[in-house]
NUSE-633772 format. One record per residue (C-alpha): residue number from 0; residue in one letter; x, y, z. Coordinates in steps of 0.02 Angstrom, whole numbers, always signed. Layout:
r resi:NUM, resn:A, u:X, v:Y, w:Z
...
! end
This chain:
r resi:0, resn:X, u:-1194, v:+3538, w:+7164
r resi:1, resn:X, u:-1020, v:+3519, w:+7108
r resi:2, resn:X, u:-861, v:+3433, w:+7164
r resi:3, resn:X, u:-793, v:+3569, w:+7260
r resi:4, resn:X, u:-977, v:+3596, w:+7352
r resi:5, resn:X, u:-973, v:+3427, w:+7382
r resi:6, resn:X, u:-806, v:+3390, w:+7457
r resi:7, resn:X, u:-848, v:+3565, w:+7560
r resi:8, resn:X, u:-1004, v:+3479, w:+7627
r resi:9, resn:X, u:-885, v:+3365, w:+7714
r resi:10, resn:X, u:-862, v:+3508, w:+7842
r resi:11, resn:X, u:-1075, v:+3473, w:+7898
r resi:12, resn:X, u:-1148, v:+3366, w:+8007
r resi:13, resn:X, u:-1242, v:+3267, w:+7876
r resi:14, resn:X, u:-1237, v:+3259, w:+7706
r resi:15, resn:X, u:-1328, v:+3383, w:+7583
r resi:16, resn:X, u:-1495, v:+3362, w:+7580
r resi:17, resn:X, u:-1566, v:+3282, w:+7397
r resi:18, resn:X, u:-1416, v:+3189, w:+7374
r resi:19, resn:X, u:-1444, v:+3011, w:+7299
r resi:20, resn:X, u:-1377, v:+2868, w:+7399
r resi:21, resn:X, u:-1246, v:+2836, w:+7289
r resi:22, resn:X, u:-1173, v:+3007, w:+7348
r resi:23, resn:X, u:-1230, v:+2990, w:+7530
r resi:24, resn:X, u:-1130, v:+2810, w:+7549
r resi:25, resn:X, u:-959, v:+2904, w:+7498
r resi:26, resn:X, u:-992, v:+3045, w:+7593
r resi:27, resn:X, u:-1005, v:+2953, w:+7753
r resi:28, resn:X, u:-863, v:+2866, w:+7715
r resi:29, resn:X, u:-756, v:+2997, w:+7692
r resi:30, resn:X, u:-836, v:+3069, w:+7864
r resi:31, resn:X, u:-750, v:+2931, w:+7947
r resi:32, resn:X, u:-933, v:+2839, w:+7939
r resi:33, resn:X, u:-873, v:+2646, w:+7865
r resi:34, resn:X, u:-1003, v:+2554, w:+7942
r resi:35, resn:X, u:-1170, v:+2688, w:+7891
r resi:36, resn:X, u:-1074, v:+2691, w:+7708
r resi:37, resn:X, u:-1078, v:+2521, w:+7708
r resi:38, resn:X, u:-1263, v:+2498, w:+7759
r resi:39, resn:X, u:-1329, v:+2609, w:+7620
r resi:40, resn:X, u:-1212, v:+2527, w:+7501
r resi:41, resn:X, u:-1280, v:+2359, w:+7534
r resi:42, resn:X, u:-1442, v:+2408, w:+7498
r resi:43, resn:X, u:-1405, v:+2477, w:+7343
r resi:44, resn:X, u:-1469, v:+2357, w:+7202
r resi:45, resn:X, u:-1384, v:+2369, w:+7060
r resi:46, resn:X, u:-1199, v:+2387, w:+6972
r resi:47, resn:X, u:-1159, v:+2559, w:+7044
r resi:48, resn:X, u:-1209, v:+2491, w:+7227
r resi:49, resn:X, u:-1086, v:+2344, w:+7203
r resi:50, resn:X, u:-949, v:+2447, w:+7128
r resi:51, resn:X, u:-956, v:+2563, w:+7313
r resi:52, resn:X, u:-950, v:+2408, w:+7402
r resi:53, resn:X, u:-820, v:+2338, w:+7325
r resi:54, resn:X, u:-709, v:+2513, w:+7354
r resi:55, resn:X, u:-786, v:+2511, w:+7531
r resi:56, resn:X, u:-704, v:+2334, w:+7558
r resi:57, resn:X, u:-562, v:+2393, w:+7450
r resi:58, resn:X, u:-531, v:+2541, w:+7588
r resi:59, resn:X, u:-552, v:+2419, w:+7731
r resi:60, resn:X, u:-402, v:+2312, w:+7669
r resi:61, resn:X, u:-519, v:+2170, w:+7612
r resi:62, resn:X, u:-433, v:+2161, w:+7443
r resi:63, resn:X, u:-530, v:+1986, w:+7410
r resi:64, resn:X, u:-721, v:+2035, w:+7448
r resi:65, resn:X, u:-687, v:+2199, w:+7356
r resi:66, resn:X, u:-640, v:+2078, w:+7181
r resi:67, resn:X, u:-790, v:+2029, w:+7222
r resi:68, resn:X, u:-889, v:+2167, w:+7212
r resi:69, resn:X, u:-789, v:+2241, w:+7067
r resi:70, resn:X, u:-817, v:+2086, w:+6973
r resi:71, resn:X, u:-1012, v:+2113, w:+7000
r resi:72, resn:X, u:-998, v:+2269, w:+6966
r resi:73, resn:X, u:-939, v:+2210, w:+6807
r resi:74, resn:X, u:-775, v:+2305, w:+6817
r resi:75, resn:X, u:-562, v:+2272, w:+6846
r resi:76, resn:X, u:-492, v:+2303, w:+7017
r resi:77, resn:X, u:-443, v:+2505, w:+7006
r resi:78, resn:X, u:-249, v:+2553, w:+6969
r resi:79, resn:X, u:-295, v:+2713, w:+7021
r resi:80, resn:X, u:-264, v:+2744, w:+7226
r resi:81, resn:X, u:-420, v:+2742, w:+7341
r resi:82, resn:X, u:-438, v:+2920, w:+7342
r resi:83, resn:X, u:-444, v:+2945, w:+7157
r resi:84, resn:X, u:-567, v:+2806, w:+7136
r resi:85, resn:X, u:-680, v:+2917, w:+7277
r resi:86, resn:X, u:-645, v:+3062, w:+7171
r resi:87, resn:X, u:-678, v:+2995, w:+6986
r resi:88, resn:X, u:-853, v:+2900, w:+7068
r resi:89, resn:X, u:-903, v:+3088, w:+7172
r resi:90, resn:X, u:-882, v:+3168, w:+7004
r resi:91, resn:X, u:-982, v:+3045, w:+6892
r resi:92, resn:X, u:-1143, v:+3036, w:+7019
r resi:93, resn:X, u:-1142, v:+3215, w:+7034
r resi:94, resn:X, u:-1187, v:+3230, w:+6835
! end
């Protein structure tokens, strides 16, 4: 699947199906889903996981708990706008 595919899924009910969770977070998002994004995020162990939290929070307005998360993540609070960041992170799990 590639970007385009993947921002066509958007269209569906549910996301593709073989998807990691990574992928399945942002697309719920993006489906107007915040709270099931969230709840996979949350679950999700490791740097990536807190780095989709942290632009979850970020997209909620919660500027503080997403430094958090990006700071666990081990990364800067994005210059880029909210909609790049979902971009550049759809593009790198897709690889």
């Amino acid at each position: 699947m590639n970007y385009e595919e993947f921002v066509a899924s958007l269209k569906q009910d549910s996301p593709p199906e073989g998807i990691n969770d990574y992928l399945k977070s942002l697309w719920f998002e993006k489906n107007g889903s915040w709270e099931a994004s969230h709840n996979i995020a949350q679950d999700i162990e490791d740097r990536t996981g807190s780095r989709i939290h942290a632009y979850l929070h970020r997209r909620e307005g919660d500027n503080s708990n997403a430094r958090y998360w990006y700071n666990r993540a081990g990364m800067a609070f994005p210059a880029v706008s909210m909609d790049k960041e979902w971009e550049q992170m759809v593009k790198e799990f897709l690889k």
